[in-house]
C-alpha angles and dihedrals in degrees: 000000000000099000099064095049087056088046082046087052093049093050094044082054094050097046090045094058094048089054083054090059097049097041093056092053096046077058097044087041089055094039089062096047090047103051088044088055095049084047104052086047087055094045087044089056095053096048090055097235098144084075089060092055100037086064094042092057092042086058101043088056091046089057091045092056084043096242098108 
């Protein structure tokens, strides 16, 4: 009996480290998008294009309420 619980305990190690694996590049995976992310707001805010799509969504409004 003691035999199988110590194979049981082999297999449980080896899946465990493949769900490490897979666990640290799902991180690394969301720490990149992430940081690009972060990266292509702060170039966007450099570049001023908030400006750009702030007056396209005043004048999409103005055109909803029939003004524009």
């Amino acid at each position: 009996m003691e035999e199988v619980g110590k194979d049981n305990m082999n297999s449980d190690r080896t899946c465990s480290g493949i769900n490490d694996k897979s666990r640290i590049i799902k991180m690394i995976l969301r720490i990149t998008i992430l940081a690009a992310a972060a990266a292509l707001f702060v170039a966007g805010i450099f570049t001023q294009g908030f400006a750009d799509v702030r007056g396209k969504a005043i004048m999409i409004c103005l055109e909803c309420i029939g003004i524009g």
